[in-house]
C-alpha positions as CSV (number, residue, x, y, z in Angstrom):
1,X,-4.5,-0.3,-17.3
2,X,-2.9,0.7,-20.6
3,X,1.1,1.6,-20.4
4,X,3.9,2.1,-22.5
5,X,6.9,3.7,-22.0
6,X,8.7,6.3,-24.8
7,X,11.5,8.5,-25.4
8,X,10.8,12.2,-25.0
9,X,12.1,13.8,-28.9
10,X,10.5,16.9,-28.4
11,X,8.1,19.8,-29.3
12,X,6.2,20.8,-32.0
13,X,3.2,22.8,-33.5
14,X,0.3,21.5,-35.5
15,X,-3.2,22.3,-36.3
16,X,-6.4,20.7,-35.5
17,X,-9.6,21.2,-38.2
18,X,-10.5,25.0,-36.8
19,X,-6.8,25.4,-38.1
20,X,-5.8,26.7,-33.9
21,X,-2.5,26.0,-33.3
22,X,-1.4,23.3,-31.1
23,X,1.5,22.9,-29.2
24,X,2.4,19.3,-29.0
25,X,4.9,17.0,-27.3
26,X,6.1,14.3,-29.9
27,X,6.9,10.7,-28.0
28,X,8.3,8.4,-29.9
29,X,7.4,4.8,-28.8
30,X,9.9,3.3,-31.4
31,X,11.0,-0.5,-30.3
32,X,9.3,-1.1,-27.2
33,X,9.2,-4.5,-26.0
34,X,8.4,-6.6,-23.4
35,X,11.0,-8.1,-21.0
36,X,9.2,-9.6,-18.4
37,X,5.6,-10.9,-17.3
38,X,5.1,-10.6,-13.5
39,X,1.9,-12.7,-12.3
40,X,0.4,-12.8,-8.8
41,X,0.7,-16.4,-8.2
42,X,4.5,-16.0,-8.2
43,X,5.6,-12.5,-8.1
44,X,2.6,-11.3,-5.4
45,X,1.4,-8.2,-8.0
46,X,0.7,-8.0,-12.2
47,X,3.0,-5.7,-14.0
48,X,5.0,-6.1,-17.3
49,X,8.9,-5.1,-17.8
50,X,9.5,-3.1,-20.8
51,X,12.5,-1.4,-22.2
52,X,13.7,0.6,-24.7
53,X,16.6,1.1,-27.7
54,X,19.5,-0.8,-27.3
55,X,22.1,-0.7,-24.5
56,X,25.8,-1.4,-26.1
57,X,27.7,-2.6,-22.9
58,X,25.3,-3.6,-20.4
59,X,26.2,-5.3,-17.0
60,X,26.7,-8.9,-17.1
61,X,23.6,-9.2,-14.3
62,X,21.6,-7.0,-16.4
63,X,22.3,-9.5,-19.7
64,X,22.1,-12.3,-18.1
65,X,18.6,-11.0,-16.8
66,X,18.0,-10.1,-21.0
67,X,19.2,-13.1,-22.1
68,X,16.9,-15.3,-19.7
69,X,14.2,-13.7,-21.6
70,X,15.4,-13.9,-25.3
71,X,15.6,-9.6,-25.6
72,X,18.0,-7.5,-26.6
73,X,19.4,-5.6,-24.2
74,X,18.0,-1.4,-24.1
75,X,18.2,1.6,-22.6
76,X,16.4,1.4,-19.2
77,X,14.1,-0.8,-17.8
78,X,10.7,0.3,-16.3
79,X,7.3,-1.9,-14.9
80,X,4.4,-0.6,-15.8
81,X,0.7,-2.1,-14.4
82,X,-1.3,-4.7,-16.2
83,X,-4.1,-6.2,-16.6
84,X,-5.5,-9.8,-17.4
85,X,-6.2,-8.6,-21.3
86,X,-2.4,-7.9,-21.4
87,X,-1.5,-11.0,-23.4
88,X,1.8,-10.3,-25.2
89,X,4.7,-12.4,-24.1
90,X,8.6,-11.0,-23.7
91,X,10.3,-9.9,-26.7
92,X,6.8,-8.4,-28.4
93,X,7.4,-5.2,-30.1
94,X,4.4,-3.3,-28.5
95,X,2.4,-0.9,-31.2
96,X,1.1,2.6,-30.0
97,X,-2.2,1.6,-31.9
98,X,-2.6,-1.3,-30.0
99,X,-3.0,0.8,-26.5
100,X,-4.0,4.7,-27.5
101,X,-6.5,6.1,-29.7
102,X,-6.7,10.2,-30.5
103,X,-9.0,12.0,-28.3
104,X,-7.9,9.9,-25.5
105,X,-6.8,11.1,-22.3
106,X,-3.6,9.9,-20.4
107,X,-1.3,10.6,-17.7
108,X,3.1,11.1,-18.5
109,X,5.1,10.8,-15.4
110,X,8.6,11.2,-16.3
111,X,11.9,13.2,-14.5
112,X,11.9,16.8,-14.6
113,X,14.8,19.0,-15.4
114,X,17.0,20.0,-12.9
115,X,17.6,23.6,-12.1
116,X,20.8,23.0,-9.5
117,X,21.2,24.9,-6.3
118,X,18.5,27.5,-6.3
119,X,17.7,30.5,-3.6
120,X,14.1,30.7,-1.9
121,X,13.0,33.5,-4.4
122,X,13.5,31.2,-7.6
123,X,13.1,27.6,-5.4
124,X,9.8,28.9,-3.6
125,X,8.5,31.7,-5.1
126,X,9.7,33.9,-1.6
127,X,9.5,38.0,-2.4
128,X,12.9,38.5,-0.8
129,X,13.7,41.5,2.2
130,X,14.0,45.1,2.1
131,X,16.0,46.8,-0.7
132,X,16.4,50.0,0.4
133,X,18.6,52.3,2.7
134,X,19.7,50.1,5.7
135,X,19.6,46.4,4.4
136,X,22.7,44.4,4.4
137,X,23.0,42.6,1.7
138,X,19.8,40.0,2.5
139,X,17.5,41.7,-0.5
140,X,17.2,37.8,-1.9
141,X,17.4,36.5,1.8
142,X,14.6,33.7,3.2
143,X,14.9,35.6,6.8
144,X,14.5,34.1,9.6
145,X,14.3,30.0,10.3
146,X,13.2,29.5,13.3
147,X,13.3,31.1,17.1
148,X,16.2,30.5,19.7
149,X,14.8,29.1,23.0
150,X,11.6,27.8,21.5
151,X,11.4,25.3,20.0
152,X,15.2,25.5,19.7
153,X,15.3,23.7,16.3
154,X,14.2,24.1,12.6
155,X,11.0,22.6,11.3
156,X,11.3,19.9,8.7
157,X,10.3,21.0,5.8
158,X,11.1,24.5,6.0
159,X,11.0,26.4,2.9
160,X,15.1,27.3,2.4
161,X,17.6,26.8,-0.5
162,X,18.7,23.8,-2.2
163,X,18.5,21.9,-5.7
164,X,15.5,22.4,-7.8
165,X,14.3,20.2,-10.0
166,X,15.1,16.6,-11.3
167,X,12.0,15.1,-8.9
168,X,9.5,12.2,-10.7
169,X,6.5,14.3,-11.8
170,X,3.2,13.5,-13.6
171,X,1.3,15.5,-15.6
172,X,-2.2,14.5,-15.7
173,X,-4.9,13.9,-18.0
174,X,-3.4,14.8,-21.1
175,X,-5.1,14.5,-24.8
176,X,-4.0,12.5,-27.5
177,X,-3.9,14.6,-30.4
178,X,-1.8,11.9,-33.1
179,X,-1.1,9.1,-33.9
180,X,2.1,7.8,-36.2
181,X,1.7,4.0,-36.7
182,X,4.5,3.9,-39.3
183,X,6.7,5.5,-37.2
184,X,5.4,4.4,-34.0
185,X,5.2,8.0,-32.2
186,X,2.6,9.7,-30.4
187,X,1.6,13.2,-30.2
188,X,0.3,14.6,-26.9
189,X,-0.9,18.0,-26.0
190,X,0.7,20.3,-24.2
191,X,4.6,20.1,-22.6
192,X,5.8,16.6,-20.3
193,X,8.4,16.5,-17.9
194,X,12.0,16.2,-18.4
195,X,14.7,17.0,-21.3
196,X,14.9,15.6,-25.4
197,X,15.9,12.2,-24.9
198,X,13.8,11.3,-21.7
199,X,12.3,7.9,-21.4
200,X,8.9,8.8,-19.8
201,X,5.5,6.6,-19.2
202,X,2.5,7.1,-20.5
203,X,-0.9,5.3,-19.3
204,X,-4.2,5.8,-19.4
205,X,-5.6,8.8,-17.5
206,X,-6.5,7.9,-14.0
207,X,-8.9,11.1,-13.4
208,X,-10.7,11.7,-16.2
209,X,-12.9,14.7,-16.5
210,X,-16.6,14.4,-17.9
């Protein structure tokens, strides 16, 4: 499994050799590095800590856990799965080039944005009540919950009001469309989840379509 993790700058538009405009979603990898090698033998799974940018005042568990390793402390810290070619030990400045090639597919899971509180029409895509003569002020109402005597309660899960957004999505199967090894950014296709200055993952694409 190939993984890195990179900080969301933004969007963009370029053009591929039939000059059609692409869209594109510009994640910059910048100073990745590892932090940490869990192995099976002690840890019970394989994965790698890496991080990202610097952290000015970090907790003093969180240096001493960056110091134990020789890093520098960054941004947020995030494991990602590996595999037994994964041979670069903590402190190693990972390399985009090193991982992705264009035309290759992969999978961003990152934080999307948050809406706040939000009614059933905009939360769940409900088509409200009755606007005409007679309705009382429920036009962007959900309506009714539930019954009274049976089952005397409200179904988990029901579709009502409440925060939107800010959930852990992943967008799958995306295309690599460029590749910055200077600057150590990647360009994919298409839009990712979350705001400018997310840190979201990106690995290799799980489903891959023939």
């Amino acid at each position: 499994m190939s993984a890195l993790i990179a900080k969301k700058i933004g969007m963009t538009q370029i053009f591929d050799e039939n000059s059609n405009a692409l869209g594109v979603t510009v994640l910059s990898i910048g100073d990745c590095r590892v932090v940490q090698i869990k192995k099976n033998e002690v840890d019970g799974y394989s994965s790698a800590q890496l991080t990202l940018g610097t952290k000015k005042n970090p907790s003093k568990p969180l240096q001493s856990h960056f110091n134990k390793h020789n890093t520098e402390p960054g941004e947020v810290i995030m494991e990602v799965q590996i595999d037994e070619n994964f041979t670069y030990k903590p402190g190693t400045v990972l390399k985009v080039k090193d991982f992705f090639e264009v035309g290759q597919k992969v999978d961003i899971t990152g934080i999307s944005k948050g809406k706040g509180f939000a009614g059933v029409m905009k939360r769940h895509n409900h088509s409200g009540q009755g606007a005409s003569h007679g309705v009382h002020k429920v036009h962007r109402g959900g309506g009714s919950i539930g019954n009274a005597s049976f089952p005397g309660h409200v179904f988990k899960g029901q579709k009502m009001p409440g925060r939107m957004g800010n959930h852990k999505r992943t967008v799958q199967s995306v295309t690599v469309v460029g590749i910055n090894e200077e600057e150590n950014y990647i360009l994919v296709n298409g839009s990712v989840p979350g705001n400018k200055g997310n840190i979201v993952k990106i690995q290799s694409a799980v489903k891959v379509t023939k």
